[in-house]
PDB file of N, CA, C and O in Angstrom:
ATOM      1  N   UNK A   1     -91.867   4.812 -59.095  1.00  0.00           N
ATOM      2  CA  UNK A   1     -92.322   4.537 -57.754  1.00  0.00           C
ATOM      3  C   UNK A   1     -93.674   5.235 -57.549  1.00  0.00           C
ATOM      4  O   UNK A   1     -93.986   6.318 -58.044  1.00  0.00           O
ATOM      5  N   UNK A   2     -94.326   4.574 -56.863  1.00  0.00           N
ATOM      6  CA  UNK A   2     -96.245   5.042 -56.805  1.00  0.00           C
ATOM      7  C   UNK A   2     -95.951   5.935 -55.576  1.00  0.00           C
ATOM      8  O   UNK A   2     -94.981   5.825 -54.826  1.00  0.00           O
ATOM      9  N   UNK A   3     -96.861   6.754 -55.505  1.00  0.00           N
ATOM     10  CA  UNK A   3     -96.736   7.306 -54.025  1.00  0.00           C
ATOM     11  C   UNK A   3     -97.738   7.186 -52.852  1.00  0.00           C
ATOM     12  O   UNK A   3     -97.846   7.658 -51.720  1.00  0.00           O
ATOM     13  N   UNK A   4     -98.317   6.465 -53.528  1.00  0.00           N
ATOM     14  CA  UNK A   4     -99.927   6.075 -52.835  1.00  0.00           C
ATOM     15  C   UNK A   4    -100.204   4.355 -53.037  1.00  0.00           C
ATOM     16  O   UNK A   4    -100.878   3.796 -53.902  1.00  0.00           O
ATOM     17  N   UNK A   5     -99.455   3.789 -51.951  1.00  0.00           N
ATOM     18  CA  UNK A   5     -99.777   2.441 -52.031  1.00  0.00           C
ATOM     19  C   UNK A   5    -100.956   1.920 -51.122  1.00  0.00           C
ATOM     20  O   UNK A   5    -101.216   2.135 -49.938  1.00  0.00           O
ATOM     21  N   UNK A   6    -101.408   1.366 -51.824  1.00  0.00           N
ATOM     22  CA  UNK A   6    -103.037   0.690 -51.135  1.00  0.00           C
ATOM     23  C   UNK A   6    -102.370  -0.553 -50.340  1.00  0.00           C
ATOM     24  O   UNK A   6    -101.594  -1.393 -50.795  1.00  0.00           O
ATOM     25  N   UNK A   7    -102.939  -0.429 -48.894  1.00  0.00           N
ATOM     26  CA  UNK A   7    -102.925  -1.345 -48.365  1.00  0.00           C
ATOM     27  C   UNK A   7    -104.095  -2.260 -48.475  1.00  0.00           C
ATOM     28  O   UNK A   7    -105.237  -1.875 -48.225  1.00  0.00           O
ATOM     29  N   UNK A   8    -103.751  -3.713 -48.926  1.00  0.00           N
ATOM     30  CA  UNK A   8    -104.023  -4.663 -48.670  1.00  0.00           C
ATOM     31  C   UNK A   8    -104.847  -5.819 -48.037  1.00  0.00           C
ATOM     32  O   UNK A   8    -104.910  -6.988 -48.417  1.00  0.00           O
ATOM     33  N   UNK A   9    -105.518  -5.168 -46.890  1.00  0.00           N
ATOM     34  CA  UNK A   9    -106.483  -5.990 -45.672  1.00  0.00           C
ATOM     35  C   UNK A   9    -107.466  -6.221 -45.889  1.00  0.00           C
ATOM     36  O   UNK A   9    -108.006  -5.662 -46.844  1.00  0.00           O
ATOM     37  N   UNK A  10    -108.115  -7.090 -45.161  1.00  0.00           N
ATOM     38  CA  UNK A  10    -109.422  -7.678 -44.660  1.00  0.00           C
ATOM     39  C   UNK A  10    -110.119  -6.651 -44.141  1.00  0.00           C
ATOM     40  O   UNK A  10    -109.905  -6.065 -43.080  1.00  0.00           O
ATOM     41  N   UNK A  11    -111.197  -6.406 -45.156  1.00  0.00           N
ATOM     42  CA  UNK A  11    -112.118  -5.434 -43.806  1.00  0.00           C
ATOM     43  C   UNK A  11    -112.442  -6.058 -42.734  1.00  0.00           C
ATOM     44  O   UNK A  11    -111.858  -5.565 -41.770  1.00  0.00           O
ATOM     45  N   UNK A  12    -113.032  -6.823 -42.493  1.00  0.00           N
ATOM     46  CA  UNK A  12    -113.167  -7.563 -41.054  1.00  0.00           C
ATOM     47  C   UNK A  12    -111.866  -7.784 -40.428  1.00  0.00           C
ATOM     48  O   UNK A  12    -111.952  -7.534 -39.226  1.00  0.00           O
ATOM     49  N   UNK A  13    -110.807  -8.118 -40.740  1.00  0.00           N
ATOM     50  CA  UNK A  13    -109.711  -7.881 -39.427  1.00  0.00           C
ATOM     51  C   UNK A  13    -109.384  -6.393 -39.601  1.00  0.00           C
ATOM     52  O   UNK A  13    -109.853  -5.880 -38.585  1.00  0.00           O
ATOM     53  N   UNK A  14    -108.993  -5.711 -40.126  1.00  0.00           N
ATOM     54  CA  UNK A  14    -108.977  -4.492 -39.663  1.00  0.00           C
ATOM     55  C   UNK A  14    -110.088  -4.336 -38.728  1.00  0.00           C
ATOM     56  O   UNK A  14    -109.708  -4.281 -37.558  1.00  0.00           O
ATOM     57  N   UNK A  15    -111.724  -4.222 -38.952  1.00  0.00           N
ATOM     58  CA  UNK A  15    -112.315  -4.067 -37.877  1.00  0.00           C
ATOM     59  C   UNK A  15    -111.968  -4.964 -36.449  1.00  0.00           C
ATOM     60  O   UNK A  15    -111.913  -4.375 -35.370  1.00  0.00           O
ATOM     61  N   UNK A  16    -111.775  -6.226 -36.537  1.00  0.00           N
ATOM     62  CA  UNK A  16    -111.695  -6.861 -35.475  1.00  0.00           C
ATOM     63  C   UNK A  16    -110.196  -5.980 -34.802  1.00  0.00           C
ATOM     64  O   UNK A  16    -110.359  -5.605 -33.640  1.00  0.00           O
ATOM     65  N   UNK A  17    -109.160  -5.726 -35.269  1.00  0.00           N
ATOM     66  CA  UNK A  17    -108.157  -5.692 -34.960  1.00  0.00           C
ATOM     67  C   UNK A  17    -108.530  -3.459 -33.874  1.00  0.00           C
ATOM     68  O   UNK A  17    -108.147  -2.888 -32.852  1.00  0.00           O
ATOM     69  N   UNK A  18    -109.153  -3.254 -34.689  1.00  0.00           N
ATOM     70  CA  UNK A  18    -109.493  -2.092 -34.482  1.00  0.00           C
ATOM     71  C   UNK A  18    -110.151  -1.837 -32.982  1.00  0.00           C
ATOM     72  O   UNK A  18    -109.863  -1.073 -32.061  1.00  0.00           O
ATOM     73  N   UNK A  19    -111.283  -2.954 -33.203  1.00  0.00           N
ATOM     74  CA  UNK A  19    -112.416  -2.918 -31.958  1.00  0.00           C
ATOM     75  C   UNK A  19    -111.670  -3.274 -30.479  1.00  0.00           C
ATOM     76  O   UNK A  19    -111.922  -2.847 -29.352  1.00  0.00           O
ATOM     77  N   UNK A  20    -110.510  -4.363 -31.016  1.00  0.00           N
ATOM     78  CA  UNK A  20    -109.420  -5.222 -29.755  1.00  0.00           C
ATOM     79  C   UNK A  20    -109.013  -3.959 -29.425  1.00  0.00           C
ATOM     80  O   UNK A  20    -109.350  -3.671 -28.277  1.00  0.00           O
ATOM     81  N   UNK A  21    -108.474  -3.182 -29.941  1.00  0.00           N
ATOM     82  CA  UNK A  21    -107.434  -2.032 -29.493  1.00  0.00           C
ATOM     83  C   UNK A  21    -108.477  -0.846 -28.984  1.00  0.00           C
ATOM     84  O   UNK A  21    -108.356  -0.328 -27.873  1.00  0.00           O
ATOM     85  N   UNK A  22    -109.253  -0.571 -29.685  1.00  0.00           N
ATOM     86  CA  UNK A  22    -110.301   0.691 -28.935  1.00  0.00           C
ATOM     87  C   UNK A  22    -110.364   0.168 -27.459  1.00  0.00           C
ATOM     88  O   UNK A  22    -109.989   0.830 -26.491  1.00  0.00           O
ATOM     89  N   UNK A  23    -111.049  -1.500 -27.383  1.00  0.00           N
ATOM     90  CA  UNK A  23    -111.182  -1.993 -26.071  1.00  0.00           C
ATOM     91  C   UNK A  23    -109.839  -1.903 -24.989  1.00  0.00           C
ATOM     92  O   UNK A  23    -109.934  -1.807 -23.766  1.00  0.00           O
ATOM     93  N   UNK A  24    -108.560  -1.963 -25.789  1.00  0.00           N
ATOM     94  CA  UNK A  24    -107.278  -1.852 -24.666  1.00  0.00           C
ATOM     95  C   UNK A  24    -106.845  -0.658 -24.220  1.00  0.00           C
ATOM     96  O   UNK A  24    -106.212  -0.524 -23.173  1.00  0.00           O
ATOM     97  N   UNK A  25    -107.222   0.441 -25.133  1.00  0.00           N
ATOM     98  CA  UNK A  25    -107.025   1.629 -24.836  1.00  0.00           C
ATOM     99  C   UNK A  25    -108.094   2.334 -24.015  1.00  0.00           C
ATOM    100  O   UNK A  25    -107.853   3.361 -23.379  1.00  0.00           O
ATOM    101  N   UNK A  26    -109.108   1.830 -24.048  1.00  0.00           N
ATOM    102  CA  UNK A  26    -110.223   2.485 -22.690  1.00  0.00           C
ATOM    103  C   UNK A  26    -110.070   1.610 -21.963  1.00  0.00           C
ATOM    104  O   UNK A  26    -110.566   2.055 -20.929  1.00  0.00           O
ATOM    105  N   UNK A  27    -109.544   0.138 -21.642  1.00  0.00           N
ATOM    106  CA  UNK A  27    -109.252  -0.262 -19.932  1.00  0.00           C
ATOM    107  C   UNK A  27    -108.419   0.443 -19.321  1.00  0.00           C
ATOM    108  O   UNK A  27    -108.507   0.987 -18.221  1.00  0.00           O
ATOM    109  N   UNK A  28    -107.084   0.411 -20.526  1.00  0.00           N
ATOM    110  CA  UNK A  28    -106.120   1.215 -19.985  1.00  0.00           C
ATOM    111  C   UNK A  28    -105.874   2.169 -19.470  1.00  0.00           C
ATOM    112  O   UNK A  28    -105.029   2.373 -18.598  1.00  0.00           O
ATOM    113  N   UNK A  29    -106.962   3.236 -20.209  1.00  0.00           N
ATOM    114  CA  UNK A  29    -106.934   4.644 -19.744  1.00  0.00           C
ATOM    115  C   UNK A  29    -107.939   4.792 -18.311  1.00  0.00           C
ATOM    116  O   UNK A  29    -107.931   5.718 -17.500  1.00  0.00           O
ATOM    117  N   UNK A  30    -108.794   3.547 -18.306  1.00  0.00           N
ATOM    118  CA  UNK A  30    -109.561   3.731 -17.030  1.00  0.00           C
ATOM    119  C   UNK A  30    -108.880   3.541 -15.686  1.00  0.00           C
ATOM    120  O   UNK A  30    -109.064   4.124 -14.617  1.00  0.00           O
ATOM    121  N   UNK A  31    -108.037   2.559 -16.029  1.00  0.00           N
ATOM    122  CA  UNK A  31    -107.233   1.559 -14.985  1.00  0.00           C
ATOM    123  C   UNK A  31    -106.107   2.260 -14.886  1.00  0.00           C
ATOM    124  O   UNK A  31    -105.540   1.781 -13.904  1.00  0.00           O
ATOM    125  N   UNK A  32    -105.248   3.374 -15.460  1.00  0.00           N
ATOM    126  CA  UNK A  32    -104.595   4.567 -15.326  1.00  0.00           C
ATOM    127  C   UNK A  32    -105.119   5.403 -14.540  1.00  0.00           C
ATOM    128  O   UNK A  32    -104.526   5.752 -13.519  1.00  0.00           O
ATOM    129  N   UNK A  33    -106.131   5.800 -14.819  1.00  0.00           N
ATOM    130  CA  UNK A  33    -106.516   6.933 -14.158  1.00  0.00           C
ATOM    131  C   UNK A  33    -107.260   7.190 -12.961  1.00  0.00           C
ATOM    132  O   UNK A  33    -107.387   8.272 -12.388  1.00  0.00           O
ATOM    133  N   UNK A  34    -107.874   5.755 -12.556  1.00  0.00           N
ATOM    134  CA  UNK A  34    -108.006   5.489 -11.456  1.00  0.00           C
ATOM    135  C   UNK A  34    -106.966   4.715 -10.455  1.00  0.00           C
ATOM    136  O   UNK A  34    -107.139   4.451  -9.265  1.00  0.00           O
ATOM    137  N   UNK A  35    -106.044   4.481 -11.134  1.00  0.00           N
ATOM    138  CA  UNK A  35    -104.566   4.372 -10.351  1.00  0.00           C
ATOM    139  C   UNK A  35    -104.365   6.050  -9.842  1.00  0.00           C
ATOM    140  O   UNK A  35    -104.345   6.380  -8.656  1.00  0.00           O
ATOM    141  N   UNK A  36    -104.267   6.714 -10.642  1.00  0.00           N
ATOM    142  CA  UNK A  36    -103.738   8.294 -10.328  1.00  0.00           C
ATOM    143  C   UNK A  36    -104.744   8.949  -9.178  1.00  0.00           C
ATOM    144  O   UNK A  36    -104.306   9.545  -8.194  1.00  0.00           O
ATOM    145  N   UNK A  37    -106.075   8.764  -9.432  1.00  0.00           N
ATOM    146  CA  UNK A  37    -107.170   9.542  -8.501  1.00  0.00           C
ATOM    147  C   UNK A  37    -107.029   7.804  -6.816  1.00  0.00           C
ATOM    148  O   UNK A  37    -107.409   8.081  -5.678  1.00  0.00           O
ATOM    149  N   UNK A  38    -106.709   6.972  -7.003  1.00  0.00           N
ATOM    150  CA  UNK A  38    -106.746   6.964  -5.750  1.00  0.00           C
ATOM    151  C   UNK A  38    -104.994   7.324  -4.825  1.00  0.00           C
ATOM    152  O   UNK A  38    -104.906   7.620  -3.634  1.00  0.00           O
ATOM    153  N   UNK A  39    -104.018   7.205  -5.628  1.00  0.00           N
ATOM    154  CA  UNK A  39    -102.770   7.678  -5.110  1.00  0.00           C
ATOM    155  C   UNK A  39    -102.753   9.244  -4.642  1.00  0.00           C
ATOM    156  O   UNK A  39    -102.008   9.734  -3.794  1.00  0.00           O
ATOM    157  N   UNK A  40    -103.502   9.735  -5.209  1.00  0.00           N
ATOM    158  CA  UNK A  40    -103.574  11.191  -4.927  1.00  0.00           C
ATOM    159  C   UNK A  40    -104.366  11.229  -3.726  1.00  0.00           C
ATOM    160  O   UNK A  40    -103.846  11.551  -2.658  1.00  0.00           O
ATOM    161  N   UNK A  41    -105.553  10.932  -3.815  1.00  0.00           N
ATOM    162  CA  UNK A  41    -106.688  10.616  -2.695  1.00  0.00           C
ATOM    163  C   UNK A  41    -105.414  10.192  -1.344  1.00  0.00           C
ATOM    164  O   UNK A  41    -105.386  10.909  -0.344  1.00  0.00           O
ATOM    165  N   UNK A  42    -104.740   9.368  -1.433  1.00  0.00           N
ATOM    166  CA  UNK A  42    -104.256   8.772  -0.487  1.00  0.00           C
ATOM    167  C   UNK A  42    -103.078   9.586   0.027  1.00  0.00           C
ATOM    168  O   UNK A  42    -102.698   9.380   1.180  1.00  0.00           O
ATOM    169  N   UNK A  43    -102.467  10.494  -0.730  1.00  0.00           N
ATOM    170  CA  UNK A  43    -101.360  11.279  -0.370  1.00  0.00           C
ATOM    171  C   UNK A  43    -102.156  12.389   0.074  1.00  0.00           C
ATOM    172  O   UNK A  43    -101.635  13.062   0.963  1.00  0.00           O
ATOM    173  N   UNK A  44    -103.306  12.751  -0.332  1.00  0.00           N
ATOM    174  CA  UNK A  44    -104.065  14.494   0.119  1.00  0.00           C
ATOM    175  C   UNK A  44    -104.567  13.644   1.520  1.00  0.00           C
ATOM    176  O   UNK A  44    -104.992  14.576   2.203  1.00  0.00           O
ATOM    177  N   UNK A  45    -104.727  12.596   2.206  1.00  0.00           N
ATOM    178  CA  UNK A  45    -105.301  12.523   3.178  1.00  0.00           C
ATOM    179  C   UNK A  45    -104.001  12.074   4.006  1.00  0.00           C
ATOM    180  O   UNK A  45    -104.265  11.874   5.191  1.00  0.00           O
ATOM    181  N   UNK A  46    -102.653  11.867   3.655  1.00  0.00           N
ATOM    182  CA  UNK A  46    -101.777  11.342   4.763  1.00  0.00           C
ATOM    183  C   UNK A  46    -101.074  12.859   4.968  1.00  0.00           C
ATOM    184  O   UNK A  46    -100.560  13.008   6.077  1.00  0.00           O
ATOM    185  N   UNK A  47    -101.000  13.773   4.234  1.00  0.00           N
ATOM    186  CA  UNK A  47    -100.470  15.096   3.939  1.00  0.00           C
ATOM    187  C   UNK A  47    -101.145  16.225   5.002  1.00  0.00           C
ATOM    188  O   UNK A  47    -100.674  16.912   5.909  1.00  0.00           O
ATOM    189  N   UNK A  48    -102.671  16.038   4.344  1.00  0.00           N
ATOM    190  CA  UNK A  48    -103.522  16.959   5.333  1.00  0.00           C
ATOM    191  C   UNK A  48    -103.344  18.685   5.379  1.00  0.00           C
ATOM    192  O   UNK A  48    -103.592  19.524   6.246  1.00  0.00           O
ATOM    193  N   UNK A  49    -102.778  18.757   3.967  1.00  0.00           N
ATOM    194  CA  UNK A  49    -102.476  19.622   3.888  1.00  0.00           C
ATOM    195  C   UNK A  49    -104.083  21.232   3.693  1.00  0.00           C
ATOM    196  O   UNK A  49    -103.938  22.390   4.085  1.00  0.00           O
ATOM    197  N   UNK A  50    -105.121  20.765   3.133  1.00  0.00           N
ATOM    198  CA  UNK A  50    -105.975  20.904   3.372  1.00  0.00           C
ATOM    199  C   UNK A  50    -107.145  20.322   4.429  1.00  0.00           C
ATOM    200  O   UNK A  50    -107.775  19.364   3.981  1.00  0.00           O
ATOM    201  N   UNK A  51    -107.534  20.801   5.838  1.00  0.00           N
ATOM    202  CA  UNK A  51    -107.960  19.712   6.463  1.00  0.00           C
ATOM    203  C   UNK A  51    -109.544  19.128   5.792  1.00  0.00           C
ATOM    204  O   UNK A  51    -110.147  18.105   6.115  1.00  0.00           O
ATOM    205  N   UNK A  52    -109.860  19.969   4.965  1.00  0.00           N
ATOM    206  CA  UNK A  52    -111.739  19.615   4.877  1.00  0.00           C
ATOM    207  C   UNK A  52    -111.363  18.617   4.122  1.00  0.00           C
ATOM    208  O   UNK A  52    -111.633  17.470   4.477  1.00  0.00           O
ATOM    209  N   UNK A  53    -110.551  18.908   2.739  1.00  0.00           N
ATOM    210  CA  UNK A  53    -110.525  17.663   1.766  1.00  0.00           C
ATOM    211  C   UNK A  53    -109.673  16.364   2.272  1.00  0.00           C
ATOM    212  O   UNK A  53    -109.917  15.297   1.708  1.00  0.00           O
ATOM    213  N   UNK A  54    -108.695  16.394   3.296  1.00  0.00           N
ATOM    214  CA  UNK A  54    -107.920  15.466   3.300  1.00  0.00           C
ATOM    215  C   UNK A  54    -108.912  14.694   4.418  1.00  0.00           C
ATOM    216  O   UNK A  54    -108.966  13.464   4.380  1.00  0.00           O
ATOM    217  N   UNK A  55    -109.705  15.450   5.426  1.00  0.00           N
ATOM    218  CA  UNK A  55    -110.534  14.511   5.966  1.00  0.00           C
ATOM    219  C   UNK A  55    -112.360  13.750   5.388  1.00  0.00           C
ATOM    220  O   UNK A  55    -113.254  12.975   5.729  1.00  0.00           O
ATOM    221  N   UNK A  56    -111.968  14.620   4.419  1.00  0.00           N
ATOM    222  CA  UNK A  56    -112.963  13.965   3.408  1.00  0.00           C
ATOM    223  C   UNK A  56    -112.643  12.774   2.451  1.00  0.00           C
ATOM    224  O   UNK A  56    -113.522  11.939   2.239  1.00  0.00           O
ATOM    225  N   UNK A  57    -111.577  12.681   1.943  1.00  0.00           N
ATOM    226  CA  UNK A  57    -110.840  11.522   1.418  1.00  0.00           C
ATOM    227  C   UNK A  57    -110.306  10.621   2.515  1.00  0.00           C
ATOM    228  O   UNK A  57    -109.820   9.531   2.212  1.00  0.00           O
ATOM    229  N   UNK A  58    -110.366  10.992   3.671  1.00  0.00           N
ATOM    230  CA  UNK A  58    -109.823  10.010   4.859  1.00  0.00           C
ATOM    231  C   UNK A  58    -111.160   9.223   5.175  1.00  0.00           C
ATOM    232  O   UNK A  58    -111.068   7.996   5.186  1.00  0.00           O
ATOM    233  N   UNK A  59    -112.540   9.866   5.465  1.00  0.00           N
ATOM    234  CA  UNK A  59    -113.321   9.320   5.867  1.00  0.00           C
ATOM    235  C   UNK A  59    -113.989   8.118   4.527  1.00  0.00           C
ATOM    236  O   UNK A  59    -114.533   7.022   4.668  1.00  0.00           O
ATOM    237  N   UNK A  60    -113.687   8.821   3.411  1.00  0.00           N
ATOM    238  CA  UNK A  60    -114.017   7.665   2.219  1.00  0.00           C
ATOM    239  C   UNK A  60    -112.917   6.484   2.268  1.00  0.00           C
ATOM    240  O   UNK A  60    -113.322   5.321   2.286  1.00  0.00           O
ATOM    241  N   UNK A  61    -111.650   6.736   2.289  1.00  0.00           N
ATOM    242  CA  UNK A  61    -111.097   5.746   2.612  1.00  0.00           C
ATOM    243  C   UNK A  61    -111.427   4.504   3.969  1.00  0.00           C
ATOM    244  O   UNK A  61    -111.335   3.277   3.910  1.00  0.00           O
ATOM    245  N   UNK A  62    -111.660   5.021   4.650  1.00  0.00           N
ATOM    246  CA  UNK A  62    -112.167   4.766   6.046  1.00  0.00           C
ATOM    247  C   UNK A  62    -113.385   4.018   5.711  1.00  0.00           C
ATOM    248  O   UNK A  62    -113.533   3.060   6.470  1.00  0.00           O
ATOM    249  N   UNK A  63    -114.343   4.143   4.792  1.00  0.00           N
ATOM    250  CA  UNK A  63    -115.605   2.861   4.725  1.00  0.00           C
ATOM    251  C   UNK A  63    -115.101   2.258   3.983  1.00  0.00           C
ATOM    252  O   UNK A  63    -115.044   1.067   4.286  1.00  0.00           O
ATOM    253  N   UNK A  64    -114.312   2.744   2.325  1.00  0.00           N
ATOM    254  CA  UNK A  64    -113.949   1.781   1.407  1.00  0.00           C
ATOM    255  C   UNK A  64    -113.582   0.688   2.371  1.00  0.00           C
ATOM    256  O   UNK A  64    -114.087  -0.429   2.259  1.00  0.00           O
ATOM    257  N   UNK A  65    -112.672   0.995   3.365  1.00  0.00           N
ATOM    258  CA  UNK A  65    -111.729  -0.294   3.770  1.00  0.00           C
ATOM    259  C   UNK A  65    -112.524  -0.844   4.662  1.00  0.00           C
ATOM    260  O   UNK A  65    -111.996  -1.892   5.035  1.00  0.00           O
ATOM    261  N   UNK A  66    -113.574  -0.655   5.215  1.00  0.00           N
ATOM    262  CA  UNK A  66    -114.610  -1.236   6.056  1.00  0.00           C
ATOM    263  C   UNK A  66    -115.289  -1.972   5.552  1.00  0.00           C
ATOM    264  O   UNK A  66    -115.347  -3.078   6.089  1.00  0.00           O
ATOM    265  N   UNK A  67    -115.930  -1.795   4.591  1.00  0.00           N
ATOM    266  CA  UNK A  67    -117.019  -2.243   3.550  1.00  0.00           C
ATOM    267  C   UNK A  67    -115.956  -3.544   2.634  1.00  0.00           C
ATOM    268  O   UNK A  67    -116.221  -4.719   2.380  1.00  0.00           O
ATOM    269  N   UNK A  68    -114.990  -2.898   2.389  1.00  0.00           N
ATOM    270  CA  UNK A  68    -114.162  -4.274   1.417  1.00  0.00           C
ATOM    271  C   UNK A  68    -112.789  -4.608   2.418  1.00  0.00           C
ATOM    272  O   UNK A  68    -111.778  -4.525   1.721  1.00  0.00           O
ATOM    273  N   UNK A  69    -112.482  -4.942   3.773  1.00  0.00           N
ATOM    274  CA  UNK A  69    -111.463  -4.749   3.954  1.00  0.00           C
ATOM    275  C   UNK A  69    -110.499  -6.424   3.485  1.00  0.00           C
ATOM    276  O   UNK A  69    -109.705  -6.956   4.261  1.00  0.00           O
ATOM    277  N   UNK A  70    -110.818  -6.936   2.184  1.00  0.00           N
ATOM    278  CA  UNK A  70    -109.966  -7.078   1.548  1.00  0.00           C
ATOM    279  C   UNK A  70    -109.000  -6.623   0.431  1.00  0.00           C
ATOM    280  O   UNK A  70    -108.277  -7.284  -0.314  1.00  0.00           O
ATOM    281  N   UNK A  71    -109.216  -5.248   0.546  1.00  0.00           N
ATOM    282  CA  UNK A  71    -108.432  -4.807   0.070  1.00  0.00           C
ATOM    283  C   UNK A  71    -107.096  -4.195   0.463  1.00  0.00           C
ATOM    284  O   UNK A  71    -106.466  -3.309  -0.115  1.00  0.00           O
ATOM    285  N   UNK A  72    -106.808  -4.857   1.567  1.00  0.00           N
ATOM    286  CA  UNK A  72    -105.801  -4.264   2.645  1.00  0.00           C
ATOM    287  C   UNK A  72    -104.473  -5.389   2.520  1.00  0.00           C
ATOM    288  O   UNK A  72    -103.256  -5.345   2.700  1.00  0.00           O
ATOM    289  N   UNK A  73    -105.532  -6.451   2.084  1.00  0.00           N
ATOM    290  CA  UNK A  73    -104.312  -8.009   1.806  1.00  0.00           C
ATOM    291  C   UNK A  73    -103.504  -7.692   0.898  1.00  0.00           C
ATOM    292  O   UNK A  73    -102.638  -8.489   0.536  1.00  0.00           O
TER     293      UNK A  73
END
């Protein structure tokens, strides 16, 4: 039995296959993490537990939804 088996592939699909996935893993991680920073944003301003920051994330919320208020649909 070998202990070092060579895989097999296409350099070009490995790259293609490579570049697809780099690309899914940075939407993902963007589109994660700006899920997390606006849920937070939105709980530090209904909380108020700090007043400077929670009315600082209130007043950004407050144009976001002015400026796009389709995002309320």
């Amino acid at each position: 039995m070998e202990r070092n088996e060579q895989v097999k592939r296409n350099l070009k699909d490995m790259a293609f296959n490579n570049f697809v996935g780099g690309i899914a893993w940075g939407l993902g991680a963007t589109v994660g993490v700006s899920l997390i920073i606006a849920i937070l944003g939105i709980l530090i301003s209904k909380i108020n537990l700090i007043p400077f920051i929670g009315t600082f994330v209130s007043q950004i919320t407050s144009f976001v939804l002015q400026t796009n208020p389709y995002l309320l649909k």
